[in-house]
HTML snippet that shows the backbone in 3Dmol.js (N, CA, C, O; Angstrom):
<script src="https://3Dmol.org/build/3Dmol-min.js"></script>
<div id="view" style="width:600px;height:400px;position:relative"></div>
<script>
const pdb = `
ATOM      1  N   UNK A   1     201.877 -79.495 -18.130  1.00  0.00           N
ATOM      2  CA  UNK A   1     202.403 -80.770 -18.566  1.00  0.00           C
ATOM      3  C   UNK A   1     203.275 -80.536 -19.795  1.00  0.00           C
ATOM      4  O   UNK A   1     203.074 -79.478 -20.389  1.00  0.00           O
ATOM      5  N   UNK A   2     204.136 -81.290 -20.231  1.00  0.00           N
ATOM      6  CA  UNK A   2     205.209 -81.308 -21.256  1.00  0.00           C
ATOM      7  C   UNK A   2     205.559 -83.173 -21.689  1.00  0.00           C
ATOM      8  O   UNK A   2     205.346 -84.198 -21.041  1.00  0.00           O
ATOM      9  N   UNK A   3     206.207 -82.928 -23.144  1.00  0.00           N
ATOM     10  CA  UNK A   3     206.294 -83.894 -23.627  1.00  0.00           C
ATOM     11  C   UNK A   3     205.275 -84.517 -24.494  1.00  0.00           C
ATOM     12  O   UNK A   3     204.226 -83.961 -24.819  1.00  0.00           O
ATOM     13  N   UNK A   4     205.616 -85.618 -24.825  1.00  0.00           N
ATOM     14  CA  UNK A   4     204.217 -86.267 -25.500  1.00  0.00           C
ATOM     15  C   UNK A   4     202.663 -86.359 -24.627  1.00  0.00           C
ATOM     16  O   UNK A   4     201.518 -86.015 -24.922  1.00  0.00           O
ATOM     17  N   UNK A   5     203.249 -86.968 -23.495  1.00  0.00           N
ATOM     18  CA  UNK A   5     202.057 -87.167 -22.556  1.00  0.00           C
ATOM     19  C   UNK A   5     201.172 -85.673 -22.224  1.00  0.00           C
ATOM     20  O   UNK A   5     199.951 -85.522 -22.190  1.00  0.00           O
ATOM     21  N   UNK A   6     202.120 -84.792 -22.030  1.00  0.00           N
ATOM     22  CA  UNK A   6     200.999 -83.327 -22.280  1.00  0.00           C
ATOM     23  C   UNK A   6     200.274 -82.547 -23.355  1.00  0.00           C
ATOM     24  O   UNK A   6     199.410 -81.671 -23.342  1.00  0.00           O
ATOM     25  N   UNK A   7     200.935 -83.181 -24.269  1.00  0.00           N
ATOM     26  CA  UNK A   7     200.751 -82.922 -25.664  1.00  0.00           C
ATOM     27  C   UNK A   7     199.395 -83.475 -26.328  1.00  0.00           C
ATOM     28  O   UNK A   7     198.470 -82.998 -26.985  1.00  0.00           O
ATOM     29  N   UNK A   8     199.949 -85.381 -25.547  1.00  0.00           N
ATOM     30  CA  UNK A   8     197.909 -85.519 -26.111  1.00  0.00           C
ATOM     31  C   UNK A   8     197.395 -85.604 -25.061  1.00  0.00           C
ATOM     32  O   UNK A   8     196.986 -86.759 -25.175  1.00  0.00           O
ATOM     33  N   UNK A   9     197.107 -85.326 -24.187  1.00  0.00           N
ATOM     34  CA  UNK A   9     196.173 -84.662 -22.562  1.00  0.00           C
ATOM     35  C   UNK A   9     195.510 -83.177 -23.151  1.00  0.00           C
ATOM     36  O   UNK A   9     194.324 -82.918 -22.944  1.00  0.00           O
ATOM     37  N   UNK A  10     196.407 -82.240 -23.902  1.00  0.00           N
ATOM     38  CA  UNK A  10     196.098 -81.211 -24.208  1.00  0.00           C
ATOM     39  C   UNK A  10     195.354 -81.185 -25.609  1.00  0.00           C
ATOM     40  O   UNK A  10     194.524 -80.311 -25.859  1.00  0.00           O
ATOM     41  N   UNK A  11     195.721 -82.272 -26.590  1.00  0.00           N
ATOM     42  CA  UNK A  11     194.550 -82.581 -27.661  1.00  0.00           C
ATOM     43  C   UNK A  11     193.433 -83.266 -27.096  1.00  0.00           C
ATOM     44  O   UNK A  11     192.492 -82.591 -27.513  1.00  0.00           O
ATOM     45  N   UNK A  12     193.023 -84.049 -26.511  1.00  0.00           N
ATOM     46  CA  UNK A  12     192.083 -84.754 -25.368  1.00  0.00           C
ATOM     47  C   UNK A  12     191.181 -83.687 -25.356  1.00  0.00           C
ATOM     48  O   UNK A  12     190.162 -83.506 -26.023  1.00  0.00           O
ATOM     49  N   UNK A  13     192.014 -82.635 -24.011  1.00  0.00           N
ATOM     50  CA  UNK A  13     191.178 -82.082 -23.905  1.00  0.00           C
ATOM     51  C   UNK A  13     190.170 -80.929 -24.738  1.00  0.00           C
ATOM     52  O   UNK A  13     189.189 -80.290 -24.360  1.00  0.00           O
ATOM     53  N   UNK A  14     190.941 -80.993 -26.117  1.00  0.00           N
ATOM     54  CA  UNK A  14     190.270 -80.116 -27.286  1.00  0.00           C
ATOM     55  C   UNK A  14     189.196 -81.344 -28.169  1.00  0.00           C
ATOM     56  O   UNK A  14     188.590 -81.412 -29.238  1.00  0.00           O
ATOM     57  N   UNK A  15     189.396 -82.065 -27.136  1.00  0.00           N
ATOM     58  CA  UNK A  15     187.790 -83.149 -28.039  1.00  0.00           C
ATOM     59  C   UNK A  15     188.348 -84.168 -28.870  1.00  0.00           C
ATOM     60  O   UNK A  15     187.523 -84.986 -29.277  1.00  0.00           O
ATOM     61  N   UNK A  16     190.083 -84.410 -29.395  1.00  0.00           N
ATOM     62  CA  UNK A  16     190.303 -85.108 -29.668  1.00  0.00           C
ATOM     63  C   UNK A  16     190.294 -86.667 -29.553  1.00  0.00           C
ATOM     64  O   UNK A  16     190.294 -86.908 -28.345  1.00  0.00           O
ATOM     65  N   UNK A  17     190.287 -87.793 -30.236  1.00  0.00           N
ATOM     66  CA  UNK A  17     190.263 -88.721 -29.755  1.00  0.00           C
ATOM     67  C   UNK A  17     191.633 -89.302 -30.132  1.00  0.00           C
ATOM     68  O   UNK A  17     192.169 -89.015 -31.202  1.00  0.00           O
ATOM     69  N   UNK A  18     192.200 -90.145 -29.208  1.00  0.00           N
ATOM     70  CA  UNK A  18     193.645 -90.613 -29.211  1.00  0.00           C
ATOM     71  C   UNK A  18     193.721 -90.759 -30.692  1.00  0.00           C
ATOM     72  O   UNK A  18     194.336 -89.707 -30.866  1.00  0.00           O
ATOM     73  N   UNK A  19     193.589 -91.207 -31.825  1.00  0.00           N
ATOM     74  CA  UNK A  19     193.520 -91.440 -33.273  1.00  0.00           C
ATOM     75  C   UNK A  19     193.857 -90.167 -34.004  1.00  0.00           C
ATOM     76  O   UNK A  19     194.571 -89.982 -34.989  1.00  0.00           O
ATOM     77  N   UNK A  20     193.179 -89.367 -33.287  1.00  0.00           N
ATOM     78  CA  UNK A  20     193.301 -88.156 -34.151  1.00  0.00           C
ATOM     79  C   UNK A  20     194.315 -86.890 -33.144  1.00  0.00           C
ATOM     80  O   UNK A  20     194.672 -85.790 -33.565  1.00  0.00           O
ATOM     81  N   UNK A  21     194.611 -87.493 -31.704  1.00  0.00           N
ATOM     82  CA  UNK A  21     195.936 -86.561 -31.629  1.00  0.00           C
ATOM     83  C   UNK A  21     197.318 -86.963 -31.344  1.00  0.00           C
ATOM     84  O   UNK A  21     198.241 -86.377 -30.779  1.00  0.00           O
ATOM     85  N   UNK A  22     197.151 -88.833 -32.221  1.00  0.00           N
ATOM     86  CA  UNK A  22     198.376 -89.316 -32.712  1.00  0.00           C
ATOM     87  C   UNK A  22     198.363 -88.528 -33.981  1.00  0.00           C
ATOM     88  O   UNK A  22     199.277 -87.703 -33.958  1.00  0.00           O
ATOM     89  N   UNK A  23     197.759 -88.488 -34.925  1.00  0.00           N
ATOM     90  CA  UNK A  23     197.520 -87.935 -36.534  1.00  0.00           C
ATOM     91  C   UNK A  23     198.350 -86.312 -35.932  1.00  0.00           C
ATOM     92  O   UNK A  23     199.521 -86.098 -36.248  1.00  0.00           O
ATOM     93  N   UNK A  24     197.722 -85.511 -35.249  1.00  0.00           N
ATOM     94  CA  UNK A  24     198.135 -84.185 -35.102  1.00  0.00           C
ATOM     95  C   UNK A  24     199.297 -84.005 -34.697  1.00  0.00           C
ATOM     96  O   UNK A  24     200.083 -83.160 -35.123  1.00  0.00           O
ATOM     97  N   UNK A  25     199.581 -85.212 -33.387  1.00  0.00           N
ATOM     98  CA  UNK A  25     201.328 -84.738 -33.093  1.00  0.00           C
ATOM     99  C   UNK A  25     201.828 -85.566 -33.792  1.00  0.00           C
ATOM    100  O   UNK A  25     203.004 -85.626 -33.433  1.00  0.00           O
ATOM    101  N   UNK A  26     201.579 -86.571 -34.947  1.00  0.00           N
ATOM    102  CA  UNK A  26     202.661 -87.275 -35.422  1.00  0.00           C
ATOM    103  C   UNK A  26     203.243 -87.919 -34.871  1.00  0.00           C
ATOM    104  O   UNK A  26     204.433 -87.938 -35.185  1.00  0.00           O
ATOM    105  N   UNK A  27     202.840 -88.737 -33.849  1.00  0.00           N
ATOM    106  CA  UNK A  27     203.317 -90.039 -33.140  1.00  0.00           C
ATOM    107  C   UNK A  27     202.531 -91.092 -33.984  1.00  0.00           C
ATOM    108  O   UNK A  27     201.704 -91.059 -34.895  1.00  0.00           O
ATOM    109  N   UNK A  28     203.442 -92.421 -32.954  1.00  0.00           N
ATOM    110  CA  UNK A  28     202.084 -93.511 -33.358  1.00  0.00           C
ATOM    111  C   UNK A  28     200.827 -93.892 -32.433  1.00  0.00           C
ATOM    112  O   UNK A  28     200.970 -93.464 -31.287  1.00  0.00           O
ATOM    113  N   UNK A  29     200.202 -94.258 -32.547  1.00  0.00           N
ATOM    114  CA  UNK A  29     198.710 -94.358 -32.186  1.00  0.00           C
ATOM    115  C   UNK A  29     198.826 -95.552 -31.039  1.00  0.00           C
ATOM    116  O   UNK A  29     197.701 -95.713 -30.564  1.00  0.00           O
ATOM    117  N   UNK A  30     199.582 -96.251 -30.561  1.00  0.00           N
ATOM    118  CA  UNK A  30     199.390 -97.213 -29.595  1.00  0.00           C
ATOM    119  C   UNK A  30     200.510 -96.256 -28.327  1.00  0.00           C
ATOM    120  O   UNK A  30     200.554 -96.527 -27.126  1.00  0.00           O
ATOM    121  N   UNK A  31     201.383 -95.044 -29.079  1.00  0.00           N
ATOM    122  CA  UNK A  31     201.694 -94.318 -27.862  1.00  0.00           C
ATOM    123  C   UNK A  31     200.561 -93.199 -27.733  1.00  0.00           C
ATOM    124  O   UNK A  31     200.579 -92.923 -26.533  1.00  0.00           O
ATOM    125  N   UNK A  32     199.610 -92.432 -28.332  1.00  0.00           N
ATOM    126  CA  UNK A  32     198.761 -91.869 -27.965  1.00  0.00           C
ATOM    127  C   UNK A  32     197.487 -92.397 -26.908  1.00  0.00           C
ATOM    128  O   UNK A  32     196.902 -91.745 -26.043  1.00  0.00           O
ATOM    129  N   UNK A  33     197.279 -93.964 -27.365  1.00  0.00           N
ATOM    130  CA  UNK A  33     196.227 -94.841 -26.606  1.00  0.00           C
ATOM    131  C   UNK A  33     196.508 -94.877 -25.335  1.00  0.00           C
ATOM    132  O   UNK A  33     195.731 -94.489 -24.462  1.00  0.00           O
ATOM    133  N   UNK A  34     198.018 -95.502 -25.065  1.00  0.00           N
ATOM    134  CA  UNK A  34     198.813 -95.615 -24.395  1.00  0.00           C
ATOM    135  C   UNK A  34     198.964 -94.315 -22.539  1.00  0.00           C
ATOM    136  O   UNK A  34     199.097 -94.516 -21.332  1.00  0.00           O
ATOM    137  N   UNK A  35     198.819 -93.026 -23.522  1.00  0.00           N
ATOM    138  CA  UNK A  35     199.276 -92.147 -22.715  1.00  0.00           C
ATOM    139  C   UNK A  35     197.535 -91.239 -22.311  1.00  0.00           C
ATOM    140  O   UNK A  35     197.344 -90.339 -21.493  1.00  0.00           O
ATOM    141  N   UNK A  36     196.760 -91.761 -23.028  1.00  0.00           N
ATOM    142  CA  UNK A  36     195.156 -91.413 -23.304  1.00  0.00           C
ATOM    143  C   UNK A  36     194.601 -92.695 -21.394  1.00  0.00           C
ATOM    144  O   UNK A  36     193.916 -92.391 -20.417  1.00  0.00           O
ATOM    145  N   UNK A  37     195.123 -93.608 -21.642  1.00  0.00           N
ATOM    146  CA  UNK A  37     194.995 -94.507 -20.600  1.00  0.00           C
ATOM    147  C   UNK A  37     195.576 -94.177 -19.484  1.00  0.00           C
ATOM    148  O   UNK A  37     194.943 -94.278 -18.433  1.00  0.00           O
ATOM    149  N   UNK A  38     196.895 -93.717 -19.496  1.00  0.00           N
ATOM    150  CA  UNK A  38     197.381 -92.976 -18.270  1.00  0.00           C
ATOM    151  C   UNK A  38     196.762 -92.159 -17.789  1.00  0.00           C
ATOM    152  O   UNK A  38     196.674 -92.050 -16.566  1.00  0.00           O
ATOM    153  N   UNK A  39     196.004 -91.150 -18.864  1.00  0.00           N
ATOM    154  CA  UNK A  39     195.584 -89.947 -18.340  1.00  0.00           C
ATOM    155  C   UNK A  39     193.964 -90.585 -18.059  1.00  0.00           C
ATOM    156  O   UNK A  39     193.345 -89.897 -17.247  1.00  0.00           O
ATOM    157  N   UNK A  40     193.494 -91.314 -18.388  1.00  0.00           N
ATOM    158  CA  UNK A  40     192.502 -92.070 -17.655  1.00  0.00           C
ATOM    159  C   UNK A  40     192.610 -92.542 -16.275  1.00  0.00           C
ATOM    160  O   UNK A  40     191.709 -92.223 -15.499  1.00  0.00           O
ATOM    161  N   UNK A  41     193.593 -93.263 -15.855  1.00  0.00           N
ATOM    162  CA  UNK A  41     193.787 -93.525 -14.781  1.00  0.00           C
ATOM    163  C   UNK A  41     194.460 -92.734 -13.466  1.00  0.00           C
ATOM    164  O   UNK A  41     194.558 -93.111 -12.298  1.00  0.00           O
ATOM    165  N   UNK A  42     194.786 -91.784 -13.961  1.00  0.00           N
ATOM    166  CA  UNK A  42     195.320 -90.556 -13.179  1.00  0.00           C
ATOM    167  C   UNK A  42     194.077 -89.774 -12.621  1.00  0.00           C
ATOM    168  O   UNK A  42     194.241 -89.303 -11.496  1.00  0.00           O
ATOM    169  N   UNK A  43     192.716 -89.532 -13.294  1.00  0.00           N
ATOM    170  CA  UNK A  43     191.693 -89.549 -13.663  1.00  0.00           C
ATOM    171  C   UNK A  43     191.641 -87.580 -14.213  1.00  0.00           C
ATOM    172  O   UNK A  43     191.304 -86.580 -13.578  1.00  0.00           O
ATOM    173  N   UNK A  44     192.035 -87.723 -15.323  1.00  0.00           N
ATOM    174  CA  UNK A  44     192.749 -86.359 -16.340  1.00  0.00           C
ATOM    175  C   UNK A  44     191.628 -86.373 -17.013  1.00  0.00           C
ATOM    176  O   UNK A  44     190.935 -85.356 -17.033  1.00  0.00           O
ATOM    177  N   UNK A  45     191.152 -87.785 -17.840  1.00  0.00           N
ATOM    178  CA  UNK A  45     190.321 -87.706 -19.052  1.00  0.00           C
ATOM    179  C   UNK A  45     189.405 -88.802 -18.637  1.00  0.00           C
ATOM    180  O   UNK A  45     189.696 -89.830 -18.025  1.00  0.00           O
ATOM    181  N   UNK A  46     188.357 -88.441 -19.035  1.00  0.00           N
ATOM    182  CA  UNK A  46     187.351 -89.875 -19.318  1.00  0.00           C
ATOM    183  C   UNK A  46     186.604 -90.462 -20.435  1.00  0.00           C
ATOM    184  O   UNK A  46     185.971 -89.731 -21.197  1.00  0.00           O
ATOM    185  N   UNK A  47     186.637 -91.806 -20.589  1.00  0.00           N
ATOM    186  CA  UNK A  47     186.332 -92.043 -21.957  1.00  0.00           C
ATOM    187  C   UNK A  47     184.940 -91.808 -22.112  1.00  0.00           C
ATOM    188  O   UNK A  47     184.339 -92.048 -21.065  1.00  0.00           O
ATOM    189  N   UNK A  48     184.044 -91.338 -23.252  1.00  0.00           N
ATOM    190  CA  UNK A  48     183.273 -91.320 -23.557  1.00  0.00           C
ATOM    191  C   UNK A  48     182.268 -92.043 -23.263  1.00  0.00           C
ATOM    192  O   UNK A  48     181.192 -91.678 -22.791  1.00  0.00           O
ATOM    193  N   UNK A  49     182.550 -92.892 -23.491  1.00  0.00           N
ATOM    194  CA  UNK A  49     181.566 -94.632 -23.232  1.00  0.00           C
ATOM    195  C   UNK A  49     181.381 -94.504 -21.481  1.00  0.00           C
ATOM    196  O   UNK A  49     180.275 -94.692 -20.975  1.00  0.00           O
ATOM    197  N   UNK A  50     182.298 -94.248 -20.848  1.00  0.00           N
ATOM    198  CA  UNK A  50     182.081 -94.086 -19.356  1.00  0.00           C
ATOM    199  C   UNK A  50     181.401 -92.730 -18.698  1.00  0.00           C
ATOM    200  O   UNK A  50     180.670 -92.642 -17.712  1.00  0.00           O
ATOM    201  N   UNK A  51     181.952 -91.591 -19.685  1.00  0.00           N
ATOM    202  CA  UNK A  51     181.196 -90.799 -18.834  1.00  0.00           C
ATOM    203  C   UNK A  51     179.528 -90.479 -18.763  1.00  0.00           C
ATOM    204  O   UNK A  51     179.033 -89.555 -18.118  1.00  0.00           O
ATOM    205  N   UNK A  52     178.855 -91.375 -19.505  1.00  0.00           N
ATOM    206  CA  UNK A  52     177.762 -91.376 -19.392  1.00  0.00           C
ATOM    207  C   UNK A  52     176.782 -92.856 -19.883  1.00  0.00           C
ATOM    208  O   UNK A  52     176.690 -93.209 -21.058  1.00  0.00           O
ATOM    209  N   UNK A  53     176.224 -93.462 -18.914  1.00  0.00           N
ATOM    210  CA  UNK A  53     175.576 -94.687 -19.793  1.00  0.00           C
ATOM    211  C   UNK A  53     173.669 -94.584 -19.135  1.00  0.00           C
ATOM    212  O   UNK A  53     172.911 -95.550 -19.047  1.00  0.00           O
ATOM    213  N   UNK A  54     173.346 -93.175 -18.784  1.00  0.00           N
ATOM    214  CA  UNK A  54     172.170 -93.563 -18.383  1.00  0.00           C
ATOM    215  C   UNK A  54     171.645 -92.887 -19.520  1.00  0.00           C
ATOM    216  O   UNK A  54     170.546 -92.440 -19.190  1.00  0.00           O
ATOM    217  N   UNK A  55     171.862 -92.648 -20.502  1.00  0.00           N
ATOM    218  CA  UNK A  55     170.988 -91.950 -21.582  1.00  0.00           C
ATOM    219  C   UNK A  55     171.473 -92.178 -23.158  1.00  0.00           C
ATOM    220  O   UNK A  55     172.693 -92.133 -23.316  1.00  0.00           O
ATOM    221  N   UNK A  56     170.847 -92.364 -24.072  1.00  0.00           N
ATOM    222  CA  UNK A  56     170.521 -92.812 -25.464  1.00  0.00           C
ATOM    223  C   UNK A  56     171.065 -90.785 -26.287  1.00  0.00           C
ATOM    224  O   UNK A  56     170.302 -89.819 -26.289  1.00  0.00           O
ATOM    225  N   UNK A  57     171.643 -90.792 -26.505  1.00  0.00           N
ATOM    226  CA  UNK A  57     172.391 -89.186 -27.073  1.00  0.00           C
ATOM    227  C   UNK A  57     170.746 -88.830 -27.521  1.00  0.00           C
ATOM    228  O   UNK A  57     169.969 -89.740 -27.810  1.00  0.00           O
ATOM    229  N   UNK A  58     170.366 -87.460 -27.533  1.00  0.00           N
ATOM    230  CA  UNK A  58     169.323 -86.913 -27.838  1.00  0.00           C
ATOM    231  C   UNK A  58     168.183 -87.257 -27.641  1.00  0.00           C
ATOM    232  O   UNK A  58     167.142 -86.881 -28.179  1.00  0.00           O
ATOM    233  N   UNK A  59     168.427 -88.234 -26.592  1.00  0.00           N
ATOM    234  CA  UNK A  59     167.025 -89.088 -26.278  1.00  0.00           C
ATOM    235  C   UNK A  59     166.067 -88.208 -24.807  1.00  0.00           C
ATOM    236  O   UNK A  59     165.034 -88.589 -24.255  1.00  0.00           O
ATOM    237  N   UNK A  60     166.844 -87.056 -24.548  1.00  0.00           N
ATOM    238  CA  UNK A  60     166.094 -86.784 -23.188  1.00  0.00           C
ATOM    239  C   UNK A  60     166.533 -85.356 -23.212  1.00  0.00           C
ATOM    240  O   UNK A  60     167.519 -85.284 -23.946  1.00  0.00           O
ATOM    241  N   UNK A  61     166.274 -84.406 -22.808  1.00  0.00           N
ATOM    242  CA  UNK A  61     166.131 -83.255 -22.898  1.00  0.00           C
ATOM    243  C   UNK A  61     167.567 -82.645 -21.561  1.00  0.00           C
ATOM    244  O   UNK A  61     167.920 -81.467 -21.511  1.00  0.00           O
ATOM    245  N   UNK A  62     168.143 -83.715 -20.669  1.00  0.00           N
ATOM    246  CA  UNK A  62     168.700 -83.457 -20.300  1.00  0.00           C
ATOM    247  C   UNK A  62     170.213 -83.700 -20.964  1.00  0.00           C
ATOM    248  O   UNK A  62     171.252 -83.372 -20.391  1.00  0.00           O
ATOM    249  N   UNK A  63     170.158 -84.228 -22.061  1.00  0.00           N
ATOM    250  CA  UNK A  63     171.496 -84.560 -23.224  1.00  0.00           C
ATOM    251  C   UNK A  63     171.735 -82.982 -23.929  1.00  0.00           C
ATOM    252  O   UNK A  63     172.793 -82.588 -24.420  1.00  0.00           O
ATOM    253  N   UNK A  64     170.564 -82.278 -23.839  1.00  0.00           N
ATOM    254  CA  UNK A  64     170.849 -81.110 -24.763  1.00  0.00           C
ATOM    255  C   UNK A  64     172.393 -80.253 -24.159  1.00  0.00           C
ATOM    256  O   UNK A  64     172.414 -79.733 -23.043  1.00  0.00           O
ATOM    257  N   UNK A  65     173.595 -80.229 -25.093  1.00  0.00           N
ATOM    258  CA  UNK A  65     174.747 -79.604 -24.588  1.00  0.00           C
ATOM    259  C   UNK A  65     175.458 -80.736 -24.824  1.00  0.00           C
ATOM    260  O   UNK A  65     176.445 -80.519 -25.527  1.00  0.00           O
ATOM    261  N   UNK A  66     175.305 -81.930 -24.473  1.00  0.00           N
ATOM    262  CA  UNK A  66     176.431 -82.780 -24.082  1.00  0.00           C
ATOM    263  C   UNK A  66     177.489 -83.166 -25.147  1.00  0.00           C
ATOM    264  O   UNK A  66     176.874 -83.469 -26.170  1.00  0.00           O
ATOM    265  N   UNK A  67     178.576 -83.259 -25.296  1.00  0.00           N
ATOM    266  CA  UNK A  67     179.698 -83.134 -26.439  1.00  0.00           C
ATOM    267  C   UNK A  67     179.279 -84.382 -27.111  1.00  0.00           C
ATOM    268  O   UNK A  67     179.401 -84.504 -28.330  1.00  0.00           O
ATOM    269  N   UNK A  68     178.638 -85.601 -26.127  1.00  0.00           N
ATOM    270  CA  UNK A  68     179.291 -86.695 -27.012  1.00  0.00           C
ATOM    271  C   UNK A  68     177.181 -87.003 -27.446  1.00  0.00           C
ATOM    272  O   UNK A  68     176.763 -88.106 -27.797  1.00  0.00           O
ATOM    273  N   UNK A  69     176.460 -86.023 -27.319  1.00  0.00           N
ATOM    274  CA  UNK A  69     175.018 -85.884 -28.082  1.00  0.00           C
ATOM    275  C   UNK A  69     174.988 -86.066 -29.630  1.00  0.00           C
ATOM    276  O   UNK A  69     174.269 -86.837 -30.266  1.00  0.00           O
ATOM    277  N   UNK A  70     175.931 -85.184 -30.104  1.00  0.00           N
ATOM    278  CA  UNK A  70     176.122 -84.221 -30.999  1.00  0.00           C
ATOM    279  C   UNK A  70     175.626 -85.075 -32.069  1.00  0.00           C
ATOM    280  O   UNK A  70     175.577 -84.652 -33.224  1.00  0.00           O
TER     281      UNK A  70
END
`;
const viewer = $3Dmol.createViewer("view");
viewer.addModel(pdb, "pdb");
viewer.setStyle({}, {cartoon: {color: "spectrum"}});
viewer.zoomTo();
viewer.render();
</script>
């Protein structure tokens, strides 16, 4: 991918959250959201809140690992 849209797909996928890889590439933040949603719906990235709602972070022994535990 290239351009902005690969640019934050590729902070995304380093754990960034749209906020912080508008801050890194120096865009503004409603084109990072923006292109964070595309890549949602393409199905590239998934938001946090969605990729998991059957468990409470550290609440079960099967959370141990999970990025968004931490």
């Amino acid at each position: 991918m290239s351009g902005v849209f690969g640019a934050v797909m590729e902070r995304l996928a380093a754990g960034d959250s749209p906020r912080a890889a508008a801050r890194a590439l120096g865009i503004p933040l409603d084109l990072a959201e923006t292109a964070a949603a595309e890549g949602e719906r393409f199905g590239l990235v998934i938001r946090a809140g969605a990729a998991c709602g059957t468990c409470v972070p550290g609440d079960s022994p099967a959370c141990a690992g999970c990025p968004i535990a931490r």
